[in-house]
C-alpha positions in Angstrom: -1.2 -8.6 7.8 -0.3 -6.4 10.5 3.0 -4.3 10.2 6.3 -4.7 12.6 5.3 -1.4 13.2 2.4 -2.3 14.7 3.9 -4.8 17.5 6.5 -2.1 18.4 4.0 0.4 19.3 3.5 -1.4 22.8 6.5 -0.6 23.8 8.1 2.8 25.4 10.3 4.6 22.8 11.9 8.0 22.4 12.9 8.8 19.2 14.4 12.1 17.2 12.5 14.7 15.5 14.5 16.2 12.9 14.9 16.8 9.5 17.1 14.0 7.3 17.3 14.6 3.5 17.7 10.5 3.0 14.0 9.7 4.4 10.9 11.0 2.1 8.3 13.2 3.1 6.1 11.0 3.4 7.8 9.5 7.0 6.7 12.8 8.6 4.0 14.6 6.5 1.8 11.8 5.2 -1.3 11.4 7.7 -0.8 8.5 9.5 -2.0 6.9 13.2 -0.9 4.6 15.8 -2.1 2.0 18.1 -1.0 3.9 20.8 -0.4 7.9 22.0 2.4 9.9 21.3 3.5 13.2 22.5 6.0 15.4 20.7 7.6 17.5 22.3 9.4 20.3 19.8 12.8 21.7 21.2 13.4 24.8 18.6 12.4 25.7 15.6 8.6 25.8 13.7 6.4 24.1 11.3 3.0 23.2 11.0 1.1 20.0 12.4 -2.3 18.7 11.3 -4.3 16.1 13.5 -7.5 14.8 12.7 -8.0 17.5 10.1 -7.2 20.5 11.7 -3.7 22.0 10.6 -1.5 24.4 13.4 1.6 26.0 13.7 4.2 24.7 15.9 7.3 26.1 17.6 9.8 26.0 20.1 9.0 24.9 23.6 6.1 23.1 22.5 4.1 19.6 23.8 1.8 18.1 21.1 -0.2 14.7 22.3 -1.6 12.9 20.0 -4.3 9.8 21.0 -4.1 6.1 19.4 -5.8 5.7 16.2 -5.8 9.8 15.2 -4.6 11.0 12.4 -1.9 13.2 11.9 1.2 14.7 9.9 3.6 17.8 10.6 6.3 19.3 8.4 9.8 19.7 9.5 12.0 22.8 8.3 15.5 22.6 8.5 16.0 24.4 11.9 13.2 21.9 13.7 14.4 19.1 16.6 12.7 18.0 19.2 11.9 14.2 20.1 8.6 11.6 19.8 7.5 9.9 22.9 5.9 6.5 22.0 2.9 6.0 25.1 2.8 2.4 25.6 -0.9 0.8 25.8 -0.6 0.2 29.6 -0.2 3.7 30.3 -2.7 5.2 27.7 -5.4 5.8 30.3 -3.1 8.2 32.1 -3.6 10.6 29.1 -6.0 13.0 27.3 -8.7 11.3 25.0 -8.1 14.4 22.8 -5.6 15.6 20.7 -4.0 18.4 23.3 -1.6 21.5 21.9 0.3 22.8 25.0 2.8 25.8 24.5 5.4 25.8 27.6 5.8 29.6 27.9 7.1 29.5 31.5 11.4 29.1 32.0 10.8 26.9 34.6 8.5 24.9 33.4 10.8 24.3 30.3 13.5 22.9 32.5 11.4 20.9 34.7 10.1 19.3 31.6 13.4 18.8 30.3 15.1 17.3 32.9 11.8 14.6 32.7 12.5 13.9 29.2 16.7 13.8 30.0 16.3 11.5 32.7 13.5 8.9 30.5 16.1 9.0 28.0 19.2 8.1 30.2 16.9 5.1 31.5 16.1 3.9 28.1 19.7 4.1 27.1 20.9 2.4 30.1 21.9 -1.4 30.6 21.6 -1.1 34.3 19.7 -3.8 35.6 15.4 -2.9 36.3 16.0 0.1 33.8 12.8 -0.6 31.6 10.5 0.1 35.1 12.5 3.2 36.0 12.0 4.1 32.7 8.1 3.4 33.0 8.3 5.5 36.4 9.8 8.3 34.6 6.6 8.3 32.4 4.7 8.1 35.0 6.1 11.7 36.0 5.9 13.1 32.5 2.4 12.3 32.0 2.1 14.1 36.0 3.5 17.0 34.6 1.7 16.9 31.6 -2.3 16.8 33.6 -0.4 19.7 35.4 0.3 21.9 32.9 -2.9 21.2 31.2 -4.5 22.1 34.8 -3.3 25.5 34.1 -4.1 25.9 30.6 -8.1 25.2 31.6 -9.2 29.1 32.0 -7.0 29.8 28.4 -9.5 30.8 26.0 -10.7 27.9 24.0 -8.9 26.9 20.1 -11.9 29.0 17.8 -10.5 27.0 15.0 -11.2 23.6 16.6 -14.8 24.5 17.8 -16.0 25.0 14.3 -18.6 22.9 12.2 -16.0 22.3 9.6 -13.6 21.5 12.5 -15.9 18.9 13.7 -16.9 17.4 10.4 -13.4 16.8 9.4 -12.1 15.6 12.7 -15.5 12.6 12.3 -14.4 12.2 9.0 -10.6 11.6 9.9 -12.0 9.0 12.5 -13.4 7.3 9.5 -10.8 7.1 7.0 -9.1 5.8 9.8 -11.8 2.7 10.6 -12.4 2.5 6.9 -9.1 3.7 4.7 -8.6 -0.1 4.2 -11.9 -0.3 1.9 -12.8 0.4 -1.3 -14.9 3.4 -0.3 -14.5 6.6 -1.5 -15.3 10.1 -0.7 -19.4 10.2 -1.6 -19.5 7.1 0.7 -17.9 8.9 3.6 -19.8 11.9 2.8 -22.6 10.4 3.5 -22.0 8.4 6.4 -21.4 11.7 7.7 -24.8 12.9 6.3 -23.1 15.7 4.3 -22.6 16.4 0.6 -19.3 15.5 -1.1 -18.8 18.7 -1.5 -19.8 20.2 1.7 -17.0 17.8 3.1 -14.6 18.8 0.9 -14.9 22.3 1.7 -14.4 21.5 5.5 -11.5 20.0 4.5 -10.1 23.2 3.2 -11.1 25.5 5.2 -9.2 23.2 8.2 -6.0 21.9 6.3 -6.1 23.1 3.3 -6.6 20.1 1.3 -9.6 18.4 -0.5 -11.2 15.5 1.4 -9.4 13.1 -1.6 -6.0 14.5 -0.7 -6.8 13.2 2.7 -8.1 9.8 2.3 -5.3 9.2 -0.2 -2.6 10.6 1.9 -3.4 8.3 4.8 -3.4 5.0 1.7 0.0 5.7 0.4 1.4 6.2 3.9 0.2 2.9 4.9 1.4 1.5 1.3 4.7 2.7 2.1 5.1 1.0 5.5 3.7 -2.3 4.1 6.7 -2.0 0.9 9.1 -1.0 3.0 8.6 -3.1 5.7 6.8 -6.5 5.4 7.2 -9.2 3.0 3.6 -8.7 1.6 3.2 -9.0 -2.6 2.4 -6.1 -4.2 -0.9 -7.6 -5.0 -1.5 -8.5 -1.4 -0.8 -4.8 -1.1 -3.1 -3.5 -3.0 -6.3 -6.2 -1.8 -5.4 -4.8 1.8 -5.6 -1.2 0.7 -9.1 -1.4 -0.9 -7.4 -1.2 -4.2 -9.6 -3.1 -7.4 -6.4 -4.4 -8.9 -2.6 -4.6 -8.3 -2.7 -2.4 -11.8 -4.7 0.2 -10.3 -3.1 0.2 -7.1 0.6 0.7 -9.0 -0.6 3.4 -11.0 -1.8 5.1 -8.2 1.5 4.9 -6.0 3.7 5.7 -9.2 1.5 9.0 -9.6 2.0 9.8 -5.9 5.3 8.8 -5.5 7.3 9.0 -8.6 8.1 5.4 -9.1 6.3 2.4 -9.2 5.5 0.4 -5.8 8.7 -2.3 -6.7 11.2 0.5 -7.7 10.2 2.3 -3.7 10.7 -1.3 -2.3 14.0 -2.1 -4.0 15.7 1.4 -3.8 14.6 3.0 -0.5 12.2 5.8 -0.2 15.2 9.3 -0.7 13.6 12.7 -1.9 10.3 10.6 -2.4 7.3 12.4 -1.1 
């Protein structure tokens, strides 16, 4: 079954970016995709982002796209707001293939790209009639301004952290967890898929984002097992069969080790301070 989640991606969205002590962790720092783009765009403050493996810092002034289907997570401190841009399918093509960091160190490029992102949001707030299409239009400029600034950022010297082998291996492995997180396959199996040791991978995994290539594949799970509780009507044993789980047993034990509480207690009393 396919989440609500899911269908809503289609369609063009701004939403907040900042930090609210009644949501878990887990909404913002659990690796998790979409079936279509996104590009944050961080007003003030700093944190750290990881995206198909590879963990940065963020801060203020910032534009992070982020392609369907590619994994991700960021942390949000207290002083951090900025918004999320959902990229509707139609318009995918008109972005990057690849995950794309962009640090908007010129004033007036900060304002231009404000006023963009000002004017989207007053057409998606708006009940004036056709306000859907300007509001399409108004991506259309964003993602104009966005090839621009990228334009610019083509003699910059190159990420050294992204051009590694570990960078690599991680970011193929990510694409598989994300193909294959819904099977009962575990680390060795990606490993070699990936025609690498177990360990090998795991030490990729650290020396990118600081986690072991378990942490990973179980982040992305719970996330996904979180959605499904907290938004479809699914049984918990229908849960676990869709999450590549041997059991409803061994699927609750898991969550409750994660999570603090067992999958029914997260769907009956909300997801606060869970992680």
């Amino acid at each position: 079954m396919i989440p609500a989640t899911e269908h809503q991606d289609a369609l063009l969205a701004l939403a907040p970016i900042a930090r609210n002590p009644h949501v878990g962790k887990w909404r913002t720092e659990a690796m998790r995709s979409h079936a279509t783009p996104r590009l944050l765009y961080i007003a003030k403050g700093q944190g750290r982002i990881t995206i198909a493996g590879l963990t940065r810092g963020y801060g203020a002034n910032n534009l992070i796209f982020i392609p369907a289907h590619t994994m991700y997570g960021y942390e949000i401190g207290p002083t951090v707001f900025g918004q999320m841009l959902n990229i509707p399918t139609a318009m995918a093509p008109e972005w990057p293939d690849e995950p794309v960091h962009l640090r908007l160190r010129d004033v007036a490029a900060q304002k231009d790209f404000l006023a963009l992102i000002d004017g989207l949001e007053r057409e998606l707030s708006s009940d004036l009639e056709s306000n859907q299409r300007a509001a399409h239009y108004r991506l259309g400029l964003i993602s104009v301004f966005f090839e621009r600034q990228l334009a610019g950022f083509e003699n910059a010297p190159a990420d050294a952290n992204a051009e590694t082998s570990s960078a690599r291996v991680v970011a193929a492995y990510t694409d598989l967890i994300e193909r294959d997180y819904r099977r009962d396959l575990g680390v060795a199996d990606f490993a070699h898929a990936l025609g690498v040791t177990p360990t090998h991978l795991t030490r990729c995994c650290k020396v990118t984002c600081g986690r072991s290539a378990l942490a990973l594949l179980n982040d992305r799970k719970h996330y996904e097992a979180c959605i499904l509780l907290r938004e479809s009507k699914q049984t918990i044993q229908s849960i676990s069969e869709d999450l590549g789980f041997s059991s409803a047993a061994y699927f609750s034990r898991a969550f409750q080790s994660r999570a603090g509480r067992s999958p029914s207690q997260f769907r009956r009393f909300g997801s606060k301070n869970l992680t």
